[in-house]
KOLKOL-618934 format. One line per 5 residues: number of its first residue (from 1); their letters; for each residue x, y, z of N, C-alpha, C. Coordinates in nm, 3 decimals, decimal comma, m for minus. Atoms other than C-alpha are relative to their C-alpha. Last residue first. Example, Ala and Ser with C-alpha at 12.3 -4.5 7.8 and 13.67 -1.06 7.14 Angstrom:
BEGIN
2	sa	m0,082:m0,119:m0,006:1,367:m0,106:0,714:m0,077:0,109:0,073 ~ 0,089:m0,119:0,000:1,230:m0,450:0,780:0,090:0,120:0,000
***
This chain:
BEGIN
233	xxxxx	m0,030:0,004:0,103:2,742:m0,731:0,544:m0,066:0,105:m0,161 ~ m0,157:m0,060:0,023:2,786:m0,607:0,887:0,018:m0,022:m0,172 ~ 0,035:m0,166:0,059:2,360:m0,631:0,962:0,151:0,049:m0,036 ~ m0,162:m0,041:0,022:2,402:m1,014:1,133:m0,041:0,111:m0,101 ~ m0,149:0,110:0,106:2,092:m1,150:1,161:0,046:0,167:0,004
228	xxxxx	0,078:0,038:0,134:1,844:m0,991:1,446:0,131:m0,032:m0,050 ~ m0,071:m0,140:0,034:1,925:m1,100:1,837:m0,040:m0,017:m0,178 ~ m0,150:0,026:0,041:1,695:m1,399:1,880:0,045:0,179:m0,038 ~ m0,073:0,142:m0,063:1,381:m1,450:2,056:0,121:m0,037:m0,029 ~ m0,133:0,060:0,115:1,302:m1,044:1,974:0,040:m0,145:0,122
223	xxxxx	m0,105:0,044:m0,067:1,020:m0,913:2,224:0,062:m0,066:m0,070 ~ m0,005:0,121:0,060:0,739:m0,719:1,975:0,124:m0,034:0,113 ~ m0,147:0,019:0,061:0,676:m0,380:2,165:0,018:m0,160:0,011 ~ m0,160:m0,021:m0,105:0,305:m0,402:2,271:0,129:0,027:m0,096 ~ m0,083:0,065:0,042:m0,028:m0,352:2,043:0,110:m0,012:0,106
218	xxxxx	0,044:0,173:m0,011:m0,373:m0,211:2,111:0,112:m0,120:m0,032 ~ m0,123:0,074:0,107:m0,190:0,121:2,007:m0,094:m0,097:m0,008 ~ m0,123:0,117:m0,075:m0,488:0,295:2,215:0,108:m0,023:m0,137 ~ m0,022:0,130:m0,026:m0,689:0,554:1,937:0,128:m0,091:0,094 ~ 0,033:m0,002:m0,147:m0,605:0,908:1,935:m0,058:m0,129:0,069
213	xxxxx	0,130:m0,042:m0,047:m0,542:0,931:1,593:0,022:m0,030:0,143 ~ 0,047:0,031:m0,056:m0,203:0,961:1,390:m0,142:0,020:0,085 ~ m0,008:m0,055:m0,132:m0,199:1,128:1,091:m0,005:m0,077:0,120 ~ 0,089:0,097:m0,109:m0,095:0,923:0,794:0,006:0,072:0,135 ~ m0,002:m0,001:m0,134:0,032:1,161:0,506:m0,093:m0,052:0,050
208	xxxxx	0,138:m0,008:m0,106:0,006:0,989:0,177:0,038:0,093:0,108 ~ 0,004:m0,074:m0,125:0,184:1,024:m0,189:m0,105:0,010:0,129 ~ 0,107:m0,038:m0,115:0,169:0,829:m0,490:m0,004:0,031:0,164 ~ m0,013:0,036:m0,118:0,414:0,897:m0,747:m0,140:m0,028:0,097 ~ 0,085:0,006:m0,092:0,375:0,885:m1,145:0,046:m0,043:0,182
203	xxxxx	0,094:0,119:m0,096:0,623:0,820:m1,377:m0,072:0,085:0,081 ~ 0,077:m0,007:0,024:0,821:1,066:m1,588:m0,107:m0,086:0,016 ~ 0,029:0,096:0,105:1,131:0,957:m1,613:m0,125:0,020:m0,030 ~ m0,021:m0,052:0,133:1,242:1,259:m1,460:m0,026:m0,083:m0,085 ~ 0,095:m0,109:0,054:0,966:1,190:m1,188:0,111:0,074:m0,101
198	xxxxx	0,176:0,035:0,084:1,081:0,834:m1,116:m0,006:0,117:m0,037 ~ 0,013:0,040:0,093:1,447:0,968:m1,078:m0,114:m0,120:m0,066 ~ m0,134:m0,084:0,139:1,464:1,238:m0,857:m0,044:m0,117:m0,140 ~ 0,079:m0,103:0,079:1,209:1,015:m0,656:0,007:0,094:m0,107 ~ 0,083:0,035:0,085:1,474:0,758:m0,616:m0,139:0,094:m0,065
193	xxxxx	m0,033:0,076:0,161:1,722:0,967:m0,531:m0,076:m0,014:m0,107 ~ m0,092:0,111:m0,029:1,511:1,109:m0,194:0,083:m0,034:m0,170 ~ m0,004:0,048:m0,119:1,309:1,423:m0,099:0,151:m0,166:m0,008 ~ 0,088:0,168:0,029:1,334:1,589:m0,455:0,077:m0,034:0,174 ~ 0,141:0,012:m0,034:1,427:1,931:m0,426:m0,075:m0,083:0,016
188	xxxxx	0,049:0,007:m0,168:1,767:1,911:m0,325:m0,177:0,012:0,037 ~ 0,001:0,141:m0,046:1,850:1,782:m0,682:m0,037:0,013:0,146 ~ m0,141:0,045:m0,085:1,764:2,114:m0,820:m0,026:m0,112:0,068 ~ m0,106:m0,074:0,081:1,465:2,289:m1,005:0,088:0,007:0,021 ~ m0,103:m0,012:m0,053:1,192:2,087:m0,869:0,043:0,049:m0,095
183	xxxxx	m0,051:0,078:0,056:0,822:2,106:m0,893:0,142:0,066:0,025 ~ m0,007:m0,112:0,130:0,687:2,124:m0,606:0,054:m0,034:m0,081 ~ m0,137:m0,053:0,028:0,543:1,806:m0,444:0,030:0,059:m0,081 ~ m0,054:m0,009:0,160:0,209:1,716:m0,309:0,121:0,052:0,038 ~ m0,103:m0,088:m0,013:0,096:1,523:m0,008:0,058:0,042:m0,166
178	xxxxx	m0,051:0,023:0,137:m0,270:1,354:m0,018:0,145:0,079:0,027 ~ 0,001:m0,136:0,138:m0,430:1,354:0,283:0,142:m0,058:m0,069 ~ m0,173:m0,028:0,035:m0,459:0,962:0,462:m0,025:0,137:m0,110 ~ 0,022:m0,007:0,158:m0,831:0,921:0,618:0,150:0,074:m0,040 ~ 0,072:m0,096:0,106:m0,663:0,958:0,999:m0,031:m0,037:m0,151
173	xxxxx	m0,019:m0,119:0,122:m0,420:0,661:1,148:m0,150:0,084:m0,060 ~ m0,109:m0,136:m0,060:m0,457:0,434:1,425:0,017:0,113:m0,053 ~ 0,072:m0,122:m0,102:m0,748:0,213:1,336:0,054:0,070:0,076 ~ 0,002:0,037:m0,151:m0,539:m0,093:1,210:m0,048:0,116:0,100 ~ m0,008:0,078:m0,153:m0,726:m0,114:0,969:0,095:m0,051:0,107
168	xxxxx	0,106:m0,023:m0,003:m0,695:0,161:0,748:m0,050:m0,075:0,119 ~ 0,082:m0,097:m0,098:m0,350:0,157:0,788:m0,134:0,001:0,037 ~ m0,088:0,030:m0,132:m0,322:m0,164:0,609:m0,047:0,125:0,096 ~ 0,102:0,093:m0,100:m0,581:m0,017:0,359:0,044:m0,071:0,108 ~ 0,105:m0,124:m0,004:m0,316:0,257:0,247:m0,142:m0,103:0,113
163	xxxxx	m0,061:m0,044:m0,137:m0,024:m0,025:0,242:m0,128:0,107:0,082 ~ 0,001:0,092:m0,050:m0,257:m0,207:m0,045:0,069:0,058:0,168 ~ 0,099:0,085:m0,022:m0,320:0,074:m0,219:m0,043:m0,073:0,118 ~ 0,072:m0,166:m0,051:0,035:0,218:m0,229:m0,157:m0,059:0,054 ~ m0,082:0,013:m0,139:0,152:m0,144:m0,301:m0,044:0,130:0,066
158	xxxxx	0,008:0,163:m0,073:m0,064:m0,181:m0,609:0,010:0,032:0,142 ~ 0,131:m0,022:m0,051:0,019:0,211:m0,697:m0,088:m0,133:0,034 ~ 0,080:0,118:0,013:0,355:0,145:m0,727:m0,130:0,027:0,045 ~ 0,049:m0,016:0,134:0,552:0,458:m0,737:m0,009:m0,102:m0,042 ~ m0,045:0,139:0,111:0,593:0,498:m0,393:m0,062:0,012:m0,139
153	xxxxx	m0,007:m0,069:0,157:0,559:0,776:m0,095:0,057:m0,154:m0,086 ~ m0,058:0,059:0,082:0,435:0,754:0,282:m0,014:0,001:m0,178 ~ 0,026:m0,035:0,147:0,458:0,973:0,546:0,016:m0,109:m0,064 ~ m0,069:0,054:0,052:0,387:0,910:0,888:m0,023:0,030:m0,119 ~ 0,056:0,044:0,163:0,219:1,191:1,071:0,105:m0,117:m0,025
148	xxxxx	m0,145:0,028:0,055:0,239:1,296:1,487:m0,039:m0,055:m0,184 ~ m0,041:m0,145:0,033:m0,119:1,408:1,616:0,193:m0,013:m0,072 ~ 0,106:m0,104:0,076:m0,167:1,145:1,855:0,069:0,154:m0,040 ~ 0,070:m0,013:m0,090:0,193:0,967:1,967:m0,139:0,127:m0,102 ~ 0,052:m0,074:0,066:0,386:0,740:1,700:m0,127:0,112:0,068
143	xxxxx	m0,118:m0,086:m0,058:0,569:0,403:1,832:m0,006:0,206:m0,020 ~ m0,075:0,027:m0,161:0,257:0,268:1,859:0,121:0,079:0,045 ~ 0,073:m0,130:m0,060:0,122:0,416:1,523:0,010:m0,015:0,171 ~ m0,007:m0,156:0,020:0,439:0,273:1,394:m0,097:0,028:0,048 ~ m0,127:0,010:m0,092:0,409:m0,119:1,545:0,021:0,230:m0,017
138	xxxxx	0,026:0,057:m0,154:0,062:m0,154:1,384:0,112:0,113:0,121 ~ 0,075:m0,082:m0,029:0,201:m0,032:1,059:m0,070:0,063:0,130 ~ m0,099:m0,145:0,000:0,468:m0,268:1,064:m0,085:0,103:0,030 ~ m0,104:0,006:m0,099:0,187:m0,554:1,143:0,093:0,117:0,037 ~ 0,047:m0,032:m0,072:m0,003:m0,458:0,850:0,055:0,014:0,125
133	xxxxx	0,108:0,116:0,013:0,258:m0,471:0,616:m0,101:0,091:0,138 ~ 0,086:m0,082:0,009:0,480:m0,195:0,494:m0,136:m0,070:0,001 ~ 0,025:m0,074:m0,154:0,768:m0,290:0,527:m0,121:0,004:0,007 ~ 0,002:m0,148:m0,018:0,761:m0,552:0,232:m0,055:0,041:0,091 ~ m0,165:m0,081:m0,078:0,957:m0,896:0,327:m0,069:0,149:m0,012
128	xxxxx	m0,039:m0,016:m0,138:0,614:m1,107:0,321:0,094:0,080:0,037 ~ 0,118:m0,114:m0,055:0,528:m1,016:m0,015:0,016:0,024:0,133 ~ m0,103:m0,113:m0,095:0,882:m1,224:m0,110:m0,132:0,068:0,015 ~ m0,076:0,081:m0,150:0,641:m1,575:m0,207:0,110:0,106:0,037 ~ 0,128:0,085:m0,086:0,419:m1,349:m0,447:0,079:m0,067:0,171
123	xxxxx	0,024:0,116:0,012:0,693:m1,158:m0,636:m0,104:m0,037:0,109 ~ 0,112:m0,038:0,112:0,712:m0,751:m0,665:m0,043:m0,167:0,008 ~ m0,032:0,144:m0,018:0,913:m0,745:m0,355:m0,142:m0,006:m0,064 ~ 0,125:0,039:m0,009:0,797:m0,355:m0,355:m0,004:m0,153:m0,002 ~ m0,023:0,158:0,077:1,096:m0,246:m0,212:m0,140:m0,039:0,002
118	xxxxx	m0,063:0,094:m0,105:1,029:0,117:m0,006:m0,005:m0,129:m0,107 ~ m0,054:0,076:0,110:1,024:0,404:m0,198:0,019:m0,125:0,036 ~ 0,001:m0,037:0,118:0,970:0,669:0,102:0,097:m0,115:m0,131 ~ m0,061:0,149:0,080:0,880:0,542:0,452:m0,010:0,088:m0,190 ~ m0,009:m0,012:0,167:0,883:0,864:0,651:0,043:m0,129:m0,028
113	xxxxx	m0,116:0,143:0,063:0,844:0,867:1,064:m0,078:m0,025:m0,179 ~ 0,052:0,058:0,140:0,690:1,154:1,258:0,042:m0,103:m0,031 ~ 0,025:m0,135:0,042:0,814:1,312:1,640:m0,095:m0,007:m0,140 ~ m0,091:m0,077:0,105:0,892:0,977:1,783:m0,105:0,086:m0,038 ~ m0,095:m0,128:m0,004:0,882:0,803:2,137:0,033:0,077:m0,154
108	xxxxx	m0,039:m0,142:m0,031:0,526:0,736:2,175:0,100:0,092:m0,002 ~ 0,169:m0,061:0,028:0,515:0,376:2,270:0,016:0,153:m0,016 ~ 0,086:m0,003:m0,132:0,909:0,246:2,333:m0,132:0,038:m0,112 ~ 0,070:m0,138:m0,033:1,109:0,145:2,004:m0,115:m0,005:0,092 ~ m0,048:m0,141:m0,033:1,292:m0,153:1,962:m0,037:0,102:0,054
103	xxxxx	m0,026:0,064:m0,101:1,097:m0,468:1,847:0,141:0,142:0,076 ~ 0,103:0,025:m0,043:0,874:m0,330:1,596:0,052:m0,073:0,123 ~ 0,092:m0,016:m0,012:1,029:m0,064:1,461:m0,055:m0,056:0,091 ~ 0,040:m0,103:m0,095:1,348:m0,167:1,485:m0,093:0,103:0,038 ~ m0,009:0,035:m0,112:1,283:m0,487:1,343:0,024:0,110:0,086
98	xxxxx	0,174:0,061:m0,022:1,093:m0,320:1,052:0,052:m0,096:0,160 ~ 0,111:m0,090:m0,053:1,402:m0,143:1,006:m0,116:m0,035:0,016 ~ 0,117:0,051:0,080:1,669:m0,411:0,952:m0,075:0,100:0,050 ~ 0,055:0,098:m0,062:2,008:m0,245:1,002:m0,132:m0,016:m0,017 ~ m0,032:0,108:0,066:2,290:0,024:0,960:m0,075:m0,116:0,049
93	xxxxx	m0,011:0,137:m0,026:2,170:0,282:1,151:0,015:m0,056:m0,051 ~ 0,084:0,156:0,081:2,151:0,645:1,043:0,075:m0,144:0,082 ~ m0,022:0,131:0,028:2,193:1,009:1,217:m0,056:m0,118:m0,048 ~ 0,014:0,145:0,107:2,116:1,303:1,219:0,126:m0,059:0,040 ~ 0,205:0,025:m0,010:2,065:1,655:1,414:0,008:m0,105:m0,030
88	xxxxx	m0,010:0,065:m0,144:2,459:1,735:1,479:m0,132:m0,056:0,042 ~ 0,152:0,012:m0,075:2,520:1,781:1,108:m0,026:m0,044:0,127 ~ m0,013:0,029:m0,188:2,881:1,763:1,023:m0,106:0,101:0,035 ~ 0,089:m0,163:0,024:2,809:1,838:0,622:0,022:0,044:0,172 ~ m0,031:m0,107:0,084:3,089:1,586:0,581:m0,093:0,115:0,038
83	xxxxx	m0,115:m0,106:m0,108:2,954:1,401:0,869:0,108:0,041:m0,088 ~ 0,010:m0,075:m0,111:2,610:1,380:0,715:0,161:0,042:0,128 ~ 0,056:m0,110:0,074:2,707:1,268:0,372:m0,014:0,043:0,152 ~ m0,065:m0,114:0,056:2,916:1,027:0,514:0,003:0,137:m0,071 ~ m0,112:m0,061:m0,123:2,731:0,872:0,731:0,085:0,057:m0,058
78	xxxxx	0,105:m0,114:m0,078:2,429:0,830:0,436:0,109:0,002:0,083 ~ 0,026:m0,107:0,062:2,712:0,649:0,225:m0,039:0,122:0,065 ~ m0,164:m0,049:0,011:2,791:0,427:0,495:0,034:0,135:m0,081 ~ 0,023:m0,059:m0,137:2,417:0,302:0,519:0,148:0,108:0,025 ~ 0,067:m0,113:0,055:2,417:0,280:0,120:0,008:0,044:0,174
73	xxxxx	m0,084:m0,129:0,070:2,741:0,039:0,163:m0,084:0,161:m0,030 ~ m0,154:m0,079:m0,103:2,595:m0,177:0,479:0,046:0,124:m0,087 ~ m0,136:0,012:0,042:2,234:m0,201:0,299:0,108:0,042:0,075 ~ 0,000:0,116:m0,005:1,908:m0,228:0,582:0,176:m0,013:m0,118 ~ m0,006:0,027:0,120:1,920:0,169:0,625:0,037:m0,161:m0,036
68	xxxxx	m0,048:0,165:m0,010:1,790:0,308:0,967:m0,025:m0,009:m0,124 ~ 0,065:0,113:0,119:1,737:0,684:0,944:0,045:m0,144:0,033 ~ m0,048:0,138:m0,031:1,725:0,894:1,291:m0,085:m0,084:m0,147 ~ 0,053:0,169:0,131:1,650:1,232:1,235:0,117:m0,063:0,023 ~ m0,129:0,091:m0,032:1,656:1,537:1,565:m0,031:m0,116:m0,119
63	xxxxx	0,071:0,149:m0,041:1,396:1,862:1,528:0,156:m0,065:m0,010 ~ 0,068:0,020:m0,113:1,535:2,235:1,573:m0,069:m0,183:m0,001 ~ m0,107:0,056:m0,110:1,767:2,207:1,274:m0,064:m0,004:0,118 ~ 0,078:m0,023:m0,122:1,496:2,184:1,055:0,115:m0,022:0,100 ~ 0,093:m0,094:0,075:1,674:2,261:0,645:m0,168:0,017:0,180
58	xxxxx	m0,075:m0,096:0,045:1,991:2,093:0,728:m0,139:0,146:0,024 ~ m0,055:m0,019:m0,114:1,842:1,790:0,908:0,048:0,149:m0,049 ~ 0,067:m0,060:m0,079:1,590:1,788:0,620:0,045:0,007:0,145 ~ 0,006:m0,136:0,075:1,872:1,783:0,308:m0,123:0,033:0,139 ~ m0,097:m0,093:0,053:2,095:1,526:0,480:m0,060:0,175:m0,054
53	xxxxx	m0,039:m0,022:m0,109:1,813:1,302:0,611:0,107:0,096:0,017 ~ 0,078:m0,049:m0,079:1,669:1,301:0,294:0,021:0,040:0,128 ~ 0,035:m0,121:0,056:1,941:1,203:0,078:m0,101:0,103:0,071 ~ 0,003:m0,076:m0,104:2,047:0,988:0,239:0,008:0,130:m0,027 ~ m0,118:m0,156:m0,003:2,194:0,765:m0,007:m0,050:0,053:0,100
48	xxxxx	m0,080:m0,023:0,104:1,917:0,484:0,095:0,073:0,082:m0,027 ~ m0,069:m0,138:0,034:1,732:0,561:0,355:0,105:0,055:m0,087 ~ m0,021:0,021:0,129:1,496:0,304:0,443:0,052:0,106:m0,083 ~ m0,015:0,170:m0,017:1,280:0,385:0,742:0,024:m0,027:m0,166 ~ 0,008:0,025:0,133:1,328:0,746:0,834:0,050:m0,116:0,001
43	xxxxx	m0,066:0,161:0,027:1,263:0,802:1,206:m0,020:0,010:m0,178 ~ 0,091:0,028:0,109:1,159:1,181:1,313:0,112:m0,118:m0,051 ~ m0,100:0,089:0,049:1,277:1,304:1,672:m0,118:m0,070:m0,125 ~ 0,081:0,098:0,061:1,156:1,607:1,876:0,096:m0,078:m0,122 ~ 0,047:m0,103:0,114:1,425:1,784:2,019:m0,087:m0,125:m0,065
38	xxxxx	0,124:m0,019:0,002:1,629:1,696:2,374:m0,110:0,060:m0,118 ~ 0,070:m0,116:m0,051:2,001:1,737:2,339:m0,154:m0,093:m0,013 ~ m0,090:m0,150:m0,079:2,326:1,520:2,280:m0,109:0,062:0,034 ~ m0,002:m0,158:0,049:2,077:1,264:2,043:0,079:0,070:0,159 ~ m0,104:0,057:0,066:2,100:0,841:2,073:0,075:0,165:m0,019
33	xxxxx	m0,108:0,018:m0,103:1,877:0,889:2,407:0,099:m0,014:m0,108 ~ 0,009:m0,134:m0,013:1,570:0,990:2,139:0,158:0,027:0,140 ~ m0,065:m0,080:0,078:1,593:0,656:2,015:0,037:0,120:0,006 ~ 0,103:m0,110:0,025:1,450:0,482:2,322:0,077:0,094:m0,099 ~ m0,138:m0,196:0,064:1,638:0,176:2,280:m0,117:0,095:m0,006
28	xxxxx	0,103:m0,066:0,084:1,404:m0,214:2,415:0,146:0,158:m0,059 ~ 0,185:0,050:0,000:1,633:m0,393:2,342:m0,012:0,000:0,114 ~ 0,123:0,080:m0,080:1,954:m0,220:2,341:m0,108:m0,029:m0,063 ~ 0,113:m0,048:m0,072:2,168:m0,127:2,043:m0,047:m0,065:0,130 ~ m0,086:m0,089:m0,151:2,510:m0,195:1,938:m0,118:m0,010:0,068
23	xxxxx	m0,066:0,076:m0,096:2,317:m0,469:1,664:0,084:0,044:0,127 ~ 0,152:0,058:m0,073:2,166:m0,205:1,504:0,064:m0,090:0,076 ~ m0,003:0,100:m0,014:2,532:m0,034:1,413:m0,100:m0,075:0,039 ~ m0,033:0,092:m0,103:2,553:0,320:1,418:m0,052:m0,140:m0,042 ~ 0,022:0,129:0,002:2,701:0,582:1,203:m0,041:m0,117:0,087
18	xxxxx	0,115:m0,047:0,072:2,708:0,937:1,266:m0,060:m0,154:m0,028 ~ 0,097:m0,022:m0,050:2,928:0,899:1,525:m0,159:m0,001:m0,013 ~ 0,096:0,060:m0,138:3,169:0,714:1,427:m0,079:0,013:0,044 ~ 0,144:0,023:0,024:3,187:0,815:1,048:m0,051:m0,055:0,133 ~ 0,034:0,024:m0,151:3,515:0,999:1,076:m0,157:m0,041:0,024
13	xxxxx	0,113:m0,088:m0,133:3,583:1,118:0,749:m0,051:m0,107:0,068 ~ 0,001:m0,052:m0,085:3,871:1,024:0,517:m0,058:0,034:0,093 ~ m0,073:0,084:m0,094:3,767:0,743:0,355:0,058:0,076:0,131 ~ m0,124:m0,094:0,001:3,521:0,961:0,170:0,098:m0,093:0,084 ~ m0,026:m0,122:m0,090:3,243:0,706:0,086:0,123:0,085:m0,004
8	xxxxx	m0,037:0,068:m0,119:3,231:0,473:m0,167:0,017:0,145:0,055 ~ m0,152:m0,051:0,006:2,983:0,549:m0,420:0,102:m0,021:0,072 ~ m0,026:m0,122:m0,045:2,672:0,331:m0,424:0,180:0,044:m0,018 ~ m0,080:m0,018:m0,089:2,613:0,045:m0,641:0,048:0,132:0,041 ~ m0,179:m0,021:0,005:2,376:0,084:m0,895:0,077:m0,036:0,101
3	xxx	m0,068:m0,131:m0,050:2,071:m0,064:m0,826:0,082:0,005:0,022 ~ m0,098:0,071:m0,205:1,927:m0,362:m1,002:0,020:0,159:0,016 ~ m0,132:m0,053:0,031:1,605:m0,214:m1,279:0,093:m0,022:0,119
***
């Protein structure tokens, strides 16, 4: 099914802050330098509306979220939902998230990190574009210190599967528990859109938490030979 086109933002509101640009960044960026204060920090990779980062900056104001959203108009969206609600915990990036995963982020600097719904690039020759390869995985329990979780949620059980045994080997992550979800009785109950609307359709989700383990990374921060493509469009 394509996806709608998002709403356009408020024109009025002031999205400087909330908004940033992958391409502003350094290589290497310790994400936790993007925050006014000191507070553990949780990465959401793929953040579509923003929905999540909106309803769990609200709902932990003691931690700090950083979403990176690969669309310019859904990344724009999420900055406007958060500086309407003028949240001082969040923010999103406009930009590829598997590069700032894996060529970005020090060893250790984040609090958790949520991949929820992620493109299942259902074709053979696009398998290569989903996050959620071994490699990516790799790069998260690196950036991810013992005892921190990644979550992940989809309603492809193929790709669930298949991301599940990724972890598996790369011997960073805990046997993955199961995460359940209440049932909802308002749109703030559902973590993201898309979940809102697999489970009124009445689909099936599959849900993991990935604990980290105490295992080395065995990996470095990837060194980028080219700045990444252009993230304005």
């Amino acid at each position: 099914m394509p996806r709608r086109p998002p709403r356009k933002p408020d024109p009025t509101l002031d999205l400087a802050w909330h908004l940033i640009r992958l391409g502003t960044l350094p290589v290497p960026c310790d994400p936790r330098t993007l925050f006014s204060r000191e507070a553990p920090l949780e990465l959401e990779v793929g953040s579509g509306k923003g929905l999540f980062l909106a309803t769990a900056s609200v709902r932990s104001p003691e931690r700090n979220f950083l979403g990176v959203e690969l669309a310019a108009g859904y990344a724009r969206l999420c900055a406007s939902k958060l500086a309407a609600a003028a949240v001082p915990n969040a923010r999103i990036v406009q930009g590829d998230g598997t590069f700032l995963v894996r060529s970005l982020l020090p060893d250790a600097c984040l609090g958790g990190m949520h991949v929820y719904f992620p493109d299942p690039w259902w074709k053979a020759r696009h398998r290569k574009r989903r996050v959620l390869s071994e490699t990516f995985l790799r790069h998260a329990g690196r950036a991810l210190p013992p005892g921190a979780t990644l979550h992940v949620w989809t309603d492809v059980e193929e790709y669930f599967t298949e991301s599940m045994a990724f972890a598996a080997a790369t011997g960073l992550f805990a046997p993955p528990r199961e995460e359940s979800s209440p049932d909802a009785t308002h749109d703030l109950d559902y973590r993201t859109h898309f979940e809102r609307r697999t489970r009124l359709a009445g689909q099936p989700v599959w849900r993991a938490a990935l604990d980290r383990n105490e295992a080395p990374a065995g990996c470095e921060r990837e060194i980028p030979s080219a700045p990444p493509a252009d993230d304005r469009v």
